[in-house]
N, C-alpha and C positions, 0 to 999 in steps of 0.2 A: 504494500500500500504506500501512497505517497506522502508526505509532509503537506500540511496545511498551506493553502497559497497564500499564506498572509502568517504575521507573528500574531499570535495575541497580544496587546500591548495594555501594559500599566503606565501611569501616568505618573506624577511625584512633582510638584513646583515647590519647592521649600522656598524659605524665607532667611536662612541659617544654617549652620552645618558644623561650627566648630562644637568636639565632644570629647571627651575625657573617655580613653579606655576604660571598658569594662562597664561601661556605664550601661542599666537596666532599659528597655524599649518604655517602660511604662516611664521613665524620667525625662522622655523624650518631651521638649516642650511644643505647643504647635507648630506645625508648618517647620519642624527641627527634621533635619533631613542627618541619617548616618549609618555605615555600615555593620550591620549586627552580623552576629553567629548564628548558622543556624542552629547549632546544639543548644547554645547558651542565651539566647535572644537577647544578648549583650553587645556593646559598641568593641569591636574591633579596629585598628589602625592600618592602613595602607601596607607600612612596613612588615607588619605579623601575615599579608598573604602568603599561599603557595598556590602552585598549580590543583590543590585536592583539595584547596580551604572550601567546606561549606561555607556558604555567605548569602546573606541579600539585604537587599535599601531596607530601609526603613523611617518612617516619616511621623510626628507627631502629628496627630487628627486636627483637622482643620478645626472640630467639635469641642476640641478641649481648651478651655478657655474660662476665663474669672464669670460666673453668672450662666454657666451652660450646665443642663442636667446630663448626667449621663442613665439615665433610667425611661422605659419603656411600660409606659401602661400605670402608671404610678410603683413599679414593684421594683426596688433596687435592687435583687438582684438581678434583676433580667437588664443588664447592659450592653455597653461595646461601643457605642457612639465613639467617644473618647479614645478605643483599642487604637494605637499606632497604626499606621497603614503599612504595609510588608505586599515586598514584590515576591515573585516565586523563586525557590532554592536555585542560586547560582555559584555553578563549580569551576571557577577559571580557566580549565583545561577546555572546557564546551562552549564557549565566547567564542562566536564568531569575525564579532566586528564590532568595536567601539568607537563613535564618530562623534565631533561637535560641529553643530551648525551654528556659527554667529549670526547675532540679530541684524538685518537686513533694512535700512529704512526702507522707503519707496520712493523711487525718483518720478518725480512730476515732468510728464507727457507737455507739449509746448508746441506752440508754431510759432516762429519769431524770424519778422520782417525787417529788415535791416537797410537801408540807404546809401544809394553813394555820394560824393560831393557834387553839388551842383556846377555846372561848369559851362561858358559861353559854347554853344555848337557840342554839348554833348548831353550829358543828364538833367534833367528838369529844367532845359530851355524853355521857355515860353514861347517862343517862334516854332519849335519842334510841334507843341503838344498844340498850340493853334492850326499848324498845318492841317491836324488831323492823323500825323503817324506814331503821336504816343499816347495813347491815351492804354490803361490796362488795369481790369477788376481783376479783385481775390475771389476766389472759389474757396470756401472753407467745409472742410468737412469732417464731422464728427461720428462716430464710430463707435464697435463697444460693448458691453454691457451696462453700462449706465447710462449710455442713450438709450438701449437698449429697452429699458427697466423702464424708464421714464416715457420715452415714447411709443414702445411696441413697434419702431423702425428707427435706422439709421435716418438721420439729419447732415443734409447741408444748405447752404446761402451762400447766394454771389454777392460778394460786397462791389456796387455799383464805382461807375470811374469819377464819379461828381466833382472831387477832388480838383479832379485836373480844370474844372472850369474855371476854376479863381486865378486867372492869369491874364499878363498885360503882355502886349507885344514889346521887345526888346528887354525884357526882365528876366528873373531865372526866377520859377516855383519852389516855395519853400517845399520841401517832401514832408515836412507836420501837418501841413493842410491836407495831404491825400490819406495820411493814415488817421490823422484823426475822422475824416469823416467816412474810413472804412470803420474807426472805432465807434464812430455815432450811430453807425449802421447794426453795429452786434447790440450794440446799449439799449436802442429802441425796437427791436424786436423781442421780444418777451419769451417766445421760443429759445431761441441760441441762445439771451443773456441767461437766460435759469441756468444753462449747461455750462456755460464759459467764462472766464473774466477777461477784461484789457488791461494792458499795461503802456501807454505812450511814453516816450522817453524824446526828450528833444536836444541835440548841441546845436548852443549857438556860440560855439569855439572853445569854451570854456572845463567840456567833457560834460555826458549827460545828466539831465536831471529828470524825474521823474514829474509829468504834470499830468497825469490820472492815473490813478491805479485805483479797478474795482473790486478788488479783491474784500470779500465779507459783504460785497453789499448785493442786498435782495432785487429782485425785478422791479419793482416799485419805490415810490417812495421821495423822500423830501433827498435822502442823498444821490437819488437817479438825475433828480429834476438838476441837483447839483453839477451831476458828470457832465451832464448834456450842456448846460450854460457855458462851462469850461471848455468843452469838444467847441462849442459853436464862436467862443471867444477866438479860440487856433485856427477855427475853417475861417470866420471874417475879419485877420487883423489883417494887418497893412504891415509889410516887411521887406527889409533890404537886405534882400540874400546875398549872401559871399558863397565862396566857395568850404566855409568853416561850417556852415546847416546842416545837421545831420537828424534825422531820426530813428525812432524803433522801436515796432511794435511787439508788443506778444501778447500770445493768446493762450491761457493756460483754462485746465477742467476748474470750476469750482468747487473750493473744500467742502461746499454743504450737502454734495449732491448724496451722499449716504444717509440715511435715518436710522438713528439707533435709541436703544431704550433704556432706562438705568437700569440699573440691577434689581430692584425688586422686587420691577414686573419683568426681569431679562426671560426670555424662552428658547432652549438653543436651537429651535427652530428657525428664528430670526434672520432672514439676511442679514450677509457682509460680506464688500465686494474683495474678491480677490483677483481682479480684472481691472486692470486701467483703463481709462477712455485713450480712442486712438484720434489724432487729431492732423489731419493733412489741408495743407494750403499750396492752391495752384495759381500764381497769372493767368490771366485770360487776356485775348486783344479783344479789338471792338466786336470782330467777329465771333466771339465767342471759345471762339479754339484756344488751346493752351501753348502757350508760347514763351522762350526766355525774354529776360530783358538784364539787361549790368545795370540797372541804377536801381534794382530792389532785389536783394537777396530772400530769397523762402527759406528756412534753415526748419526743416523737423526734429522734434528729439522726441525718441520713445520713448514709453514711462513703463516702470517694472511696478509690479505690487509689493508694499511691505512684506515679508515672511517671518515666520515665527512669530505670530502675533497674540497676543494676550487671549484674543477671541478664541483662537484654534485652541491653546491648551486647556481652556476654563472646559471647553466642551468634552476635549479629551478626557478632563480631572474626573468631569460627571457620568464618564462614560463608566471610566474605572469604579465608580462609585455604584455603580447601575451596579456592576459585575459583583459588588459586595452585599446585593441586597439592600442598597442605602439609598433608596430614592430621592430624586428631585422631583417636585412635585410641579407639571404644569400641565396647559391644554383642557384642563374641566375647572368648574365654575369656583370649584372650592380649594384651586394649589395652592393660593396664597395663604390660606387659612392653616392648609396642611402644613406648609414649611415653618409657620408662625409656630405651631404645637408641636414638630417637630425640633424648632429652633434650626432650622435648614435653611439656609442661603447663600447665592454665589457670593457673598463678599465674604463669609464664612473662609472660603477657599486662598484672598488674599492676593487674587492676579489681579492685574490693573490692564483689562480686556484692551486698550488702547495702545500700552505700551510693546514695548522690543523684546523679546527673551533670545535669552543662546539659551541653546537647545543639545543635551547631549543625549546620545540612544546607547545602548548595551542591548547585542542580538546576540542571544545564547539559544546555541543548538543543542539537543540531547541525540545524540546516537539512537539509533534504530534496534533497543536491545531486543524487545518482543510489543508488538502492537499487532494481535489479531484483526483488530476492528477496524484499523487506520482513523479512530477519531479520538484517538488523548490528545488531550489540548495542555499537554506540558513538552511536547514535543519541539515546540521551535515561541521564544518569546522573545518579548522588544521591553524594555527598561525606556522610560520614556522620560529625561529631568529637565525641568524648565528653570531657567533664572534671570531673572528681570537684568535684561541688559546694564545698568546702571549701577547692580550689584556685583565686582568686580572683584572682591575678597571673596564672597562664596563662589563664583567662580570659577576662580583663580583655585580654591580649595580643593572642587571637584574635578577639577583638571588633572589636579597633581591626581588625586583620588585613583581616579579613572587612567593614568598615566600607571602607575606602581600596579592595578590590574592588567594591564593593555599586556607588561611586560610577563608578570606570570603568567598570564594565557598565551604568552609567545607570538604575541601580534607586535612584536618591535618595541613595546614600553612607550610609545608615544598616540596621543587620540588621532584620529586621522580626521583631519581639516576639511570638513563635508563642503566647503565654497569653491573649495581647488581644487581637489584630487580625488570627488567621491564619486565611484563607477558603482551601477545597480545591481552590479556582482560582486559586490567589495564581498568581500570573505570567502567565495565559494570557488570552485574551482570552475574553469570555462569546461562546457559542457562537452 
């Protein structure tokens, strides 16, 4: 029979880790993360492994805490809330693969239009764009799952050449008036503005400065009315362009497009995006077709999703918790009532759903000694620890931790760095 296509995985985000050898599971304080015996359910140290050490995590209950019962049904003896949380028996020699993933921000997705210098008989002549041979809209388009989500279709808009009107014969066009009234074009459409913000940036030799940026503001409103007065200030001044004019627009997603919920109606049913919006910007000429031009650069940059994010492990932690019999109570009329008499809730748990975690895993295989049935579920597991990026002494702890294992299991004594060099065969041999 074959091994599970998947590890069973337990979950562990401590808060702490430093512990004193020999120290009891039940001394554990919460969210106190350390490696016990399995014979002796006591704290063991890094240096006491071998390859034969019985061992596994162990974690003080998110539940144990000043003012939290541990009793069921009013009958004290009937407990466990409080029990330590313990991963399954791990033998060093049966580690597969121990890795850490560092916490990942998210790089924000962008279209940013850029200018060149104005110059007699070359870019933003006014005698050119009079003739009629330069005139040239943005095609912007939005993409995604958050367009996606919000409109039940991709979106895009041609930001029209109007721009180019405001000019005199024998002058040169300032380039702030073309983008900004490509920028008054996304502002006042109520569509695009919910998904997108602008940013104009203008030199007038001095290096730029920023004179709108809509970032935080809603589709409406007394600061809309603002942006627009401002955009129409830069489309109707009067100016003596040099060749020092420079501007530049960008176009980034809006931080708000996510909706999330606090915790104490959290449901991990919940969306959260793990898909960036994609965001492309083309010139167009009069005709409509897509065409270069040198005097405005389109620069795309694509955006990654944050990883290892507070969200995934919180779901994770309750998954493990599911596995323990320890429900999280949602989806019927009465969970919050339940969690209330329970004393159950995700903040119980201590992840801050928004922030970064490094992520380490421990995959231990058990040999193939006898399995009639092919369905023991101790046959291949995943050790799953989360730690708030920003906590860098536990860490830095579990590093070493996982380093002095890595070497008795004779994986090289060093975690292997899941951002550079992790293959979806790490451990096993090619087939």
């Amino acid at each position: 029979m074959a091994y599970f296509n998947h590890a069973f995985q337990q979950t562990f985000v401590p808060t702490s880790g430093t512990i004193a050898a020999d120290t009891a599971s039940s001394a554990l304080n919460s969210l106190q993360l350390a490696m016990l015996s399995a014979e002796t359910y006591k704290s063991v140290l890094a240096a006491g492994l071998t390859a034969n050490t019985k061992m596994l995590f162990g974690m003080g209950s998110p539940m144990k805490g000043a003012g939290l019962s541990d009793t069921i049904g009013g009958n004290k003896f009937h407990g466990g809330y409080q029990e330590s949380w313990k991963s399954k028996i791990i033998v060093p020699k049966y580690v597969r693969f121990i890795g850490h993933m560092p916490d990942v921000a998210a790089v924000e997705p962008s279209v940013v239009i850029t200018s060149a210098a104005p110059a007699d008989g070359g870019c933003w002549d006014c005698d050119d764009v009079l003739a009629g041979g330069y005139y040239k809209a943005l095609r912007l388009d939005l993409k995604g799952s958050p367009v996606l989500r919000a409109l039940n279709r991709n979106h895009y808009r041609v930001l029209q050449f109007d721009g180019y009107c405001n000019c005199t014969a024998g002058t040169l066009l300032h380039p702030a008036v073309v983008y900004a009234t490509w920028a008054k074009q996304i502002v006042s459409d109520p569509i695009t503005f919910s998904l997108v913000d602008v940013k104009l940036e203008i030199d007038t030799g001095s290096g730029y400065s920023t004179s709108v940026n809509t970032d935080g503001f809603t589709t409406g409103g007394a600061n809309v009315d603002a942006v627009i007065a401002t955009l129409d200030g830069i489309i109707e001044g009067t100016y003596t362009v040099t060749t020092s004019f420079l501007a530049k627009l960008t176009i980034t997603p809006k931080s708000s497009l996510e909706t999330t919920f606090a915790d104490a109606t959290f449901d991990s049913r919940d969306f959260y995006g793990k898909q960036p919006m994609e965001l492309f910007g083309e010139l167009l000429d009069r005709e409509g077709d897509p065409c270069e031009d040198s005097c405005s650069t389109v620069v795309e940059s694509k955006g990654t999703q944050a990883e290892t994010k507070g969200e995934t492990l919180l779901r994770d932690s309750l998954m493990f918790d599911r596995y323990k019999q320890n429900y999280y109570h949602q989806g019927n009329k009465d969970a919050v009532r339940m969690n209330e008499i329970e004393q159950m809730g995700v903040s119980n748990y201590g992840i801050t759903r928004s922030a970064l975690y490094d992520v380490f895993y421990v995959l231990h295989t058990v040999p193939r000694f006898n399995n009639p049935t092919g369905v023991f579920d101790n046959d291949q597991y995943l050790i799953k620890i989360g730690v708030l990026g920003t906590n860098t002494g536990l860490r830095d702890l579990i590093d070493a931790d996982l380093d002095a294992l890595s070497n008795v299991a004779g994986l090289g004594g060093t975690v292997t760095d899941m951002s550079a060099t992790f293959l979806p065969t790490e451990g096993f041999s090619a087939p």
